[in-house]
N, C-alpha and C positions, 0 to 999 in steps of 0.2 A: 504493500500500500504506500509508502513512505517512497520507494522510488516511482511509482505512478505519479504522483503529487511532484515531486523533484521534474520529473520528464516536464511536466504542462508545465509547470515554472520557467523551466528554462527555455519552452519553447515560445513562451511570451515574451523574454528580456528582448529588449531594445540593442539593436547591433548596427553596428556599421561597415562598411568595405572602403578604402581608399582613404583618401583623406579630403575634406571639404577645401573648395578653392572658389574662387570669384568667377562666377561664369557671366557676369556683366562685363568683365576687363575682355571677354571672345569680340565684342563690339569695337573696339580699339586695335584690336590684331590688322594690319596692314598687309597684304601680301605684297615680297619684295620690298619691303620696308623695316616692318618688327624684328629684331632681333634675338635670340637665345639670351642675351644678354639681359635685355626687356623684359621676357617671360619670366624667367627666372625672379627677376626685381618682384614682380607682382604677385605672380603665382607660385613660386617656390618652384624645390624642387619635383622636375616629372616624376609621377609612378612608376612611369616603362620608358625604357629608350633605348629600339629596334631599328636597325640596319637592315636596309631593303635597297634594291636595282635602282628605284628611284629616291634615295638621301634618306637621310636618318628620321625618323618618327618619332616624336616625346608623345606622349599619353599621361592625361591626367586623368581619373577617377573617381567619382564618390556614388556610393549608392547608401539608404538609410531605410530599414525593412519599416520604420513607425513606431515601433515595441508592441505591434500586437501581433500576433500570427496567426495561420490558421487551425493552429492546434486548440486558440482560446475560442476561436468563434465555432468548432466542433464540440466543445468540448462543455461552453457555457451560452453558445447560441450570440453569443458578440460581435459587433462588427468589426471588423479588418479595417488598419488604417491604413493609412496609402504608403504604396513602395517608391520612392523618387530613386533617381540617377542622373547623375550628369555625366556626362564623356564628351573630352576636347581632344581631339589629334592633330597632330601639328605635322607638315612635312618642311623639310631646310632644304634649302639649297646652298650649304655651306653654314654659315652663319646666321642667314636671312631665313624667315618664313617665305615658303615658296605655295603651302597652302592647310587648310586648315578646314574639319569640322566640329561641329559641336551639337553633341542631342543632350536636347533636356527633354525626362519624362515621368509619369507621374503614374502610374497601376493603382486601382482602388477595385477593391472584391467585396463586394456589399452580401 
């Protein structure tokens, strides 16, 4: 009983993946202009930074589950609260941002 109880608790704590960054500063990104130097200043350091054919890739990350899941809304009939994520990809052409996107989005299971 004591770990049944343990399971739903834990599957209700509130968690995160990445780390939170300013996805209004994506509005200011220049292609062929913004610098790694720039990003960095603003947004810290990337999550991921992958080498590919076409120049190197920084990747920034956050996603934040809400702290409810659906083990609590199976379990006590609750609503789910919403899953966001932000993801920025950056590609360089050396130094300079050569291109760049950005999803922000928002998942709700009622």
């Amino acid at each position: 009983m004591i770990i049944a109880v343990l399971l739903v608790l834990s599957a209700c704590a509130n968690y995160d993946v990445g780390k939170p960054f300013d996805t209004t500063y994506a509005g200011n990104i220049e292609r062929g202009v913004t610098t790694k130097q720039d990003l960095q200043a603003h947004l810290g350091k990337p999550a991921s930074i992958t080498h590919q054919a076409d120049g190197v890739v920084w990747g920034y990350y956050y996603a934040d589950n809400g702290g409810v899941t659906g083990a609590y809304k199976a379990v006590y009939g609750g609503q789910q609260l919403s899953f966001g994520e932000s993801k920025l990809t950056i590609t360089f052409d050396g130094d300079i941002v050569k291109d760049y996107t950005l999803y922000e989005g928002v998942q709700r299971e009622d």
